[in-house]
N, CA, C and O atoms as CSV, one atom per row, in Angstrom:
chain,resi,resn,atom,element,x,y,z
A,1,UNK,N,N,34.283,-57.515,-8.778
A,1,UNK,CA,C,33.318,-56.674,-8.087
A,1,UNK,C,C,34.065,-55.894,-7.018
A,1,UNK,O,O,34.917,-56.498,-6.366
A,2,UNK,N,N,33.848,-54.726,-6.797
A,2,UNK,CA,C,33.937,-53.578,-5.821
A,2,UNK,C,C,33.727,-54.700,-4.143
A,2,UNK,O,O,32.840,-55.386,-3.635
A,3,UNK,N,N,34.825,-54.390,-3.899
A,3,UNK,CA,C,34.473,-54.902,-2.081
A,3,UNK,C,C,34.187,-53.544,-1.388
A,3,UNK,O,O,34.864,-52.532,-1.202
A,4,UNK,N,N,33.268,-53.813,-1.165
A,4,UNK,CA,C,32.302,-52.367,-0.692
A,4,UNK,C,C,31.579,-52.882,0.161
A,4,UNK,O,O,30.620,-52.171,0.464
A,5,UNK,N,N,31.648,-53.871,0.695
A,5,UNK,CA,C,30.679,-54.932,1.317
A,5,UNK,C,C,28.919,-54.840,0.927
A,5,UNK,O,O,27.980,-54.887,1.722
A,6,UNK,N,N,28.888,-54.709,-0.429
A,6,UNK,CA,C,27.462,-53.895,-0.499
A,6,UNK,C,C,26.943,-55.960,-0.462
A,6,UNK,O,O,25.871,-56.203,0.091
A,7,UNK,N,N,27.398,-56.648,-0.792
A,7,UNK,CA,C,27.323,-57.885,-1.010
A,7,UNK,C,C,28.187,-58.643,-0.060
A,7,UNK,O,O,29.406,-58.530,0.076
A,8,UNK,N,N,27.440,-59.363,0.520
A,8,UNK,CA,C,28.103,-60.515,1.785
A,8,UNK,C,C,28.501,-61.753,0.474
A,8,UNK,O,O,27.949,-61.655,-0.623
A,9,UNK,N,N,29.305,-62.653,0.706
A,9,UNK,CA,C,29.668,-63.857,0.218
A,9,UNK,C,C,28.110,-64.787,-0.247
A,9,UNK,O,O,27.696,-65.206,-1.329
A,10,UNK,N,N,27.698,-64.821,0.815
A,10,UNK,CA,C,26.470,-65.633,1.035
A,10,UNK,C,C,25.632,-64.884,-0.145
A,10,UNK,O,O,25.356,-65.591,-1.114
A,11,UNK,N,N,25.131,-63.318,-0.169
A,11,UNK,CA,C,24.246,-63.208,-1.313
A,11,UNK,C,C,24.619,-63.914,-2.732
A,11,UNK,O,O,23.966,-64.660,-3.462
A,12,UNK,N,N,26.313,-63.222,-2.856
A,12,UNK,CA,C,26.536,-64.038,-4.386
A,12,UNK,C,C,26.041,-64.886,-4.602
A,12,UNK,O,O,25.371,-64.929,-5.634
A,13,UNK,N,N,26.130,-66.170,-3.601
A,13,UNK,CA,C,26.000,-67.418,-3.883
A,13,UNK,C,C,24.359,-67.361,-4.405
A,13,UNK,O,O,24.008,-67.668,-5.545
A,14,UNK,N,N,23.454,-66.906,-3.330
A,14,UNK,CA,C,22.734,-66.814,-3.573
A,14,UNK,C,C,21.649,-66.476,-4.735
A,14,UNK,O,O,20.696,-67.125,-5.166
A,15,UNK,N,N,22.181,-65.186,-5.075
A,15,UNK,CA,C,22.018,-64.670,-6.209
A,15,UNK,C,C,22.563,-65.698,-7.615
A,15,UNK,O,O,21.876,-65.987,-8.595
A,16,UNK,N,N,23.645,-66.014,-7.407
A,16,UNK,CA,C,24.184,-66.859,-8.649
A,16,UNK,C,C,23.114,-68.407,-8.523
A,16,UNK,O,O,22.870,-69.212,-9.422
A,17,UNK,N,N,22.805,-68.416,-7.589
A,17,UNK,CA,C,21.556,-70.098,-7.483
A,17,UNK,C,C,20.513,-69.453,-8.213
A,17,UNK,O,O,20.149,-70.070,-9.215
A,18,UNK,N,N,19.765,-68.046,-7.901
A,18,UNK,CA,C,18.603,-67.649,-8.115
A,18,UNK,C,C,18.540,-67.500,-10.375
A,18,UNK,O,O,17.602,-67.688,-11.151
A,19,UNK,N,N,19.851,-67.141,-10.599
A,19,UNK,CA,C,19.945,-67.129,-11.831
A,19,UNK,C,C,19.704,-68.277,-12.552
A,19,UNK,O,O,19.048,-68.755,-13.478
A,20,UNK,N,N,20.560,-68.509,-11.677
A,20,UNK,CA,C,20.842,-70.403,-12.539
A,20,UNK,C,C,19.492,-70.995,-12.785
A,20,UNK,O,O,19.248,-71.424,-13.913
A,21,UNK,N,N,18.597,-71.058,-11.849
A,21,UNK,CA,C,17.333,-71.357,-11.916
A,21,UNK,C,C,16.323,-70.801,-12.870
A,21,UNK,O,O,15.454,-71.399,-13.505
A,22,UNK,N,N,16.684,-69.271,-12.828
A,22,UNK,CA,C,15.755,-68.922,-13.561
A,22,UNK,C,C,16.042,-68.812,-15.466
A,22,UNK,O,O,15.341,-68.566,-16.447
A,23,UNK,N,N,17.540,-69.171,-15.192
A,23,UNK,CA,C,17.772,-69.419,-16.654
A,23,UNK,C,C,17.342,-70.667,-16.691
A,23,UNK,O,O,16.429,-70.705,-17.516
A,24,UNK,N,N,17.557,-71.891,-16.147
A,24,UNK,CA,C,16.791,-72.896,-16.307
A,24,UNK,C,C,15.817,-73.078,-16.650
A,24,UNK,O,O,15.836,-73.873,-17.590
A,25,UNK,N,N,14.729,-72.708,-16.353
A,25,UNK,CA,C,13.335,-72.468,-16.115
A,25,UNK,C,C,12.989,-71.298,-17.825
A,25,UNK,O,O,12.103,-71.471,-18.662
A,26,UNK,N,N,13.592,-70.689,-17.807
A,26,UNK,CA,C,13.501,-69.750,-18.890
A,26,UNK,C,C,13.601,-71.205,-20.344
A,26,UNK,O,O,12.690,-71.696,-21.011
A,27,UNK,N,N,15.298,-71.523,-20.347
A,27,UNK,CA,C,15.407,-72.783,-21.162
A,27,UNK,C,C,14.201,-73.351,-21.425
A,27,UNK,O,O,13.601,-73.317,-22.499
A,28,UNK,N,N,13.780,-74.003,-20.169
A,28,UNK,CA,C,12.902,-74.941,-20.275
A,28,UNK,C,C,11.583,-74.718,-21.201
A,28,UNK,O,O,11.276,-75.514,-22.088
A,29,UNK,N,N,10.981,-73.770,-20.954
A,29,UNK,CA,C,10.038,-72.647,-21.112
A,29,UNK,C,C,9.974,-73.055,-23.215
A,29,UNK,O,O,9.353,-73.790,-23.982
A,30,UNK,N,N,10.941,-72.113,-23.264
A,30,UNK,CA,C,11.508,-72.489,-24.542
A,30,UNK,C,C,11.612,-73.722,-25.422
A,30,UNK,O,O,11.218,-74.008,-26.552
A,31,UNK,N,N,12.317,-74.363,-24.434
A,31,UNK,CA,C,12.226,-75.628,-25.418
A,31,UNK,C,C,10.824,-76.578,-25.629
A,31,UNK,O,O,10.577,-77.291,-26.602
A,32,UNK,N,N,9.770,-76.313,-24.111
A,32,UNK,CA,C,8.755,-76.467,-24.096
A,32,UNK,C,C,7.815,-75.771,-25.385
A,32,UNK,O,O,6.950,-76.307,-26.077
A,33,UNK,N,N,8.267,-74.572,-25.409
A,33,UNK,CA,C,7.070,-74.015,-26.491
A,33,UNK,C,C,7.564,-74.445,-27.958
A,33,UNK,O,O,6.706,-74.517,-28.838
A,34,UNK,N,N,8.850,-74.723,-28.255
A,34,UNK,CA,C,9.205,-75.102,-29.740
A,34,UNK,C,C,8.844,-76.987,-29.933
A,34,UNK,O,O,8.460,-77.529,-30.969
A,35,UNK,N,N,9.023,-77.431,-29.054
A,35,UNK,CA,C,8.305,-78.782,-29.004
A,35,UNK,C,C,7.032,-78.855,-29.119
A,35,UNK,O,O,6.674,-80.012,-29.342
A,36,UNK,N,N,6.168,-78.087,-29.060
A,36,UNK,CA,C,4.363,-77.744,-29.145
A,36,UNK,C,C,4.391,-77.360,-30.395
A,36,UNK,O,O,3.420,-77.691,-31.075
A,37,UNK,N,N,5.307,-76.696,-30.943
A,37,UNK,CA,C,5.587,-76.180,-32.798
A,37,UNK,C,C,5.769,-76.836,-33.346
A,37,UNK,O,O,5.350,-76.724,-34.498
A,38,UNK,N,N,6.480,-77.951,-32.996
A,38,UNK,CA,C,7.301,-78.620,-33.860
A,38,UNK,C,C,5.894,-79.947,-33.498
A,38,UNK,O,O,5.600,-80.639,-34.473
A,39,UNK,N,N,5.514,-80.085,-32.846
A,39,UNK,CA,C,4.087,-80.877,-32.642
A,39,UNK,C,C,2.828,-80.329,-33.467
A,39,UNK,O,O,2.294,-81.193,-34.162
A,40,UNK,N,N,2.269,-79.078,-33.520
A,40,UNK,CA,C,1.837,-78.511,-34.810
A,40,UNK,C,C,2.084,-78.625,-35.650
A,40,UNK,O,O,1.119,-78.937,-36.348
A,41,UNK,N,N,3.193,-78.542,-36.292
A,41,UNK,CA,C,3.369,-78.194,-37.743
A,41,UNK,C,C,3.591,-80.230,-38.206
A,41,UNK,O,O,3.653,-80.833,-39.278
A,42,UNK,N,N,3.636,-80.584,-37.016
A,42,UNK,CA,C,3.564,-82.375,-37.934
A,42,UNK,C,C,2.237,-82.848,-37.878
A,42,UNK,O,O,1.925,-83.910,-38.417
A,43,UNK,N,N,1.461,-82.165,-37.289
A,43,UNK,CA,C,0.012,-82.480,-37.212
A,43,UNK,C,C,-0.889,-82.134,-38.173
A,43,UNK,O,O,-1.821,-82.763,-38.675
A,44,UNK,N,N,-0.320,-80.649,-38.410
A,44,UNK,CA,C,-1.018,-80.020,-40.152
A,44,UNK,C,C,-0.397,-80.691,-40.911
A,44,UNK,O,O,-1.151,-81.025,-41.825
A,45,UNK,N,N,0.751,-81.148,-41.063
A,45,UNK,CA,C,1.543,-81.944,-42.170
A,45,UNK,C,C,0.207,-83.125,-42.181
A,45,UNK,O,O,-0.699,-83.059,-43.012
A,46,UNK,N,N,0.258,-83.828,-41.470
A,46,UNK,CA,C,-0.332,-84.942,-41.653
A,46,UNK,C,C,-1.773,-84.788,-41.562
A,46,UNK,O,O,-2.325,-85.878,-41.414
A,47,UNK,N,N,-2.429,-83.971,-41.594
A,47,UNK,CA,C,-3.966,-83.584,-41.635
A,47,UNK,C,C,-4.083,-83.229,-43.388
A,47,UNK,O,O,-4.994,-83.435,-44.191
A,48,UNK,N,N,-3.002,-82.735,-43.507
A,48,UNK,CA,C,-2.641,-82.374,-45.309
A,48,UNK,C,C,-2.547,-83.042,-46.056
A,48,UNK,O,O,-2.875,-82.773,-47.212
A,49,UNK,N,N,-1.880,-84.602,-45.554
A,49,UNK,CA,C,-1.320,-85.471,-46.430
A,49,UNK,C,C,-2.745,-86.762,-46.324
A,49,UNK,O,O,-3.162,-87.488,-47.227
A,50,UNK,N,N,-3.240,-86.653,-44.800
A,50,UNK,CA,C,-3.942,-87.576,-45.054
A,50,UNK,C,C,-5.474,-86.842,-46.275
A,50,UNK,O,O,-5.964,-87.596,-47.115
A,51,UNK,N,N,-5.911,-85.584,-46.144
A,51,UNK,CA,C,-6.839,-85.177,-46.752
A,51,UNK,C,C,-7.111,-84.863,-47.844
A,51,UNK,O,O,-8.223,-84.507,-48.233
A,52,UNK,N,N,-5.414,-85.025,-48.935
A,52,UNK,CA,C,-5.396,-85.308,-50.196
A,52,UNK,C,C,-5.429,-86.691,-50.303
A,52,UNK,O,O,-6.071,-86.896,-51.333
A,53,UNK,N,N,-5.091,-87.788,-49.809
A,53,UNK,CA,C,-5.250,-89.183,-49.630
A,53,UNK,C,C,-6.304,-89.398,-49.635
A,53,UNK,O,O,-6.601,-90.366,-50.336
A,54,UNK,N,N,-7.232,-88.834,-49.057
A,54,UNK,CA,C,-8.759,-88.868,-48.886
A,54,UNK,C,C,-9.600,-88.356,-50.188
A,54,UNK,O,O,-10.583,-88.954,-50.628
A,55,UNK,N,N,-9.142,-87.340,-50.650
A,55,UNK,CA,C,-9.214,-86.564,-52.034
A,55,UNK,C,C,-9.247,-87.518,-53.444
A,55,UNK,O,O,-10.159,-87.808,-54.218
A,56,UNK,N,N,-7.829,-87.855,-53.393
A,56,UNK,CA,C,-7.481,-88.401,-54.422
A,56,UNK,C,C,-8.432,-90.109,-54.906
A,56,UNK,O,O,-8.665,-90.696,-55.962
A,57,UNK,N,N,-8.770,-90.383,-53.231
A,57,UNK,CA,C,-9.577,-92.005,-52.774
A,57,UNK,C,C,-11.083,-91.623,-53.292
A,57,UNK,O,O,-11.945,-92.445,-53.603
A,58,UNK,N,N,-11.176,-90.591,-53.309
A,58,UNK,CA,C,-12.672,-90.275,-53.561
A,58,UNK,C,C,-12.774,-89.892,-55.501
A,58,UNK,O,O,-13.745,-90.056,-56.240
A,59,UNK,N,N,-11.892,-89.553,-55.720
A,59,UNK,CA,C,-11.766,-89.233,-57.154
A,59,UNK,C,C,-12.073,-90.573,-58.552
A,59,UNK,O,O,-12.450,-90.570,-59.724
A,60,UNK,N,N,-11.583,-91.697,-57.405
A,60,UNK,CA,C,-11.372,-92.387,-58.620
A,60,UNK,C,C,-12.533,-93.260,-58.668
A,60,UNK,O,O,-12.687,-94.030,-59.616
């Protein structure tokens, strides 16, 4: 970076905490919403499997 003093020491830091966090938080975000997917799609799985089970129990 340009020493231009447009940035004191202290902002970097600052700024580099404020990222870190918000990539964190972003991560999190993410892995939060694919864990809710991946919680769906085993829930229709098994709403599927039990309701041909149910199907097939009633057939015979």
């Amino acid at each position: 970076m340009a020493d231009d003093d447009w940035y004191e020491d202290g902002d970097v830091v600052r700024e580099a905490a404020r990222a870190r966090r918000a990539a964190w938080a972003g991560m999190s975000v993410v892995t939060c919403l694919f864990g809710a997917v991946v919680l769906v799609v085993a829930a229709v799985g098994l709403a599927v499997i039990l309701a041909l089970a149910y199907a097939m129990a009633v057939m015979d």
